[in-house]
C-alpha positions, 0 to 999 in steps of 0.5 A: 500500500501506498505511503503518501495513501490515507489510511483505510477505516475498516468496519465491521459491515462491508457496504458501510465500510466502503462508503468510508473510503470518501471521508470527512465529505462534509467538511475536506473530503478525504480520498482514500482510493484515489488510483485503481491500485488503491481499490485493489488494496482497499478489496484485499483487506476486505477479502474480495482480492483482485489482481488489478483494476482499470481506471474505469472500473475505479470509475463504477466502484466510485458511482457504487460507493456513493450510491450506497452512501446515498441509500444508506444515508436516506435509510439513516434517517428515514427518508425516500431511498434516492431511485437513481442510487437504488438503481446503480446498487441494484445494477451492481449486484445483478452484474456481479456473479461471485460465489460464497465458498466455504473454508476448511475452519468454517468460515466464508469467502469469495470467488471472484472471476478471473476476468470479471474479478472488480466487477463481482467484488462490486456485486458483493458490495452491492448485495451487501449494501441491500441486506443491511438497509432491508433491515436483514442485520442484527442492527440500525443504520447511523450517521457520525455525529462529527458535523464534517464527517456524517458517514452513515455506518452500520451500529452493532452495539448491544445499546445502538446509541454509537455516535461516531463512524469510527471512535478512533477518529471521529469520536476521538476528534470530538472528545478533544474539541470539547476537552479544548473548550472546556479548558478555554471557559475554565482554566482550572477545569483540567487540574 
């Protein structure tokens, strides 16, 4: 992986964890698959490895990743799901042909096709993307609570009151500010 690359923020639930590779969209977005090479990187840490990826195919993992986004986002909050957004994640998971293959230790992986390898983790993603906003998961759709962030992710929590897409950045962020501004309105407060 690239060094001059932001680091990857990898969750639990794949479809939300690739909506992450657009970071911080309401404030200085952060890209964090900028080249092809990058999406082959981000798929291989989230177990649908690919040989490699045109620019093109960047392109149709990218319209996906905002789509989802959209969705997710709408589903969020309770809105209309956005028919073109719906459409682009359905067209990706009817395209996408990989097939859940079992391991010897029990647990699930992806086979992805030779000549089709971006495409099928795209479906993948896709069909993902529809289980968790069809309610199928043990768990509610949420938007960060950092103003410059507002990714949606998927709350796994027992109480489903998680704030922040990612505590280590976001909620991190947030706890600082609000220790900062603490310290600025009484000075005696952090002693």
């Amino acid at each position: 992986m690239s060094a001059a690359s932001p680091d990857f923020r990898l969750g639990a639930v794949l479809a939300t964890s690739f909506t992450g590779t657009l970071s911080e969209r309401h404030g200085t977005p952060v890209e964090r698959i900028p080249t092809p090479q990058r999406l082959v990187d981000w798929l291989a840490v989230s177990g649908l490895a690919v040989d490699s990826c045109t620019p093109a195919q960047l392109d149709l993992a990218r319209e996906l990743r905002e789509a989802v986004h959209a969705v997710a986002t709408a589903a969020a909050v309770q809105e209309v799901l956005p028919a073109s957004a719906v459409r682009v994640i359905n067209d990706r998971s009817a395209r996408g042909r990989a097939a859940a293959v079992l391991t010897p230790g029990g647990e699930r992986r992806w086979l992805l096709g030779p000549s089709t390898g971006v495409e099928d983790a795209l479906g993948v993603i896709a069909a993902d993307a529809v289980g968790v906003v069809a309610g199928e998961r043990d768990g509610r759709l949420a938007l960060c609570a950092s103003p410059t962030c507002r990714a949606a992710f998927f709350d796994i929590s027992r109480s489903r009151t998680r704030r922040w897409c990612d505590m280590n950045t976001c909620g991190n962020r947030q706890k600082k500010a609000r220790f900062h501004a603490g310290r600025r309105g009484n000075p005696t407060a952090a002693e």
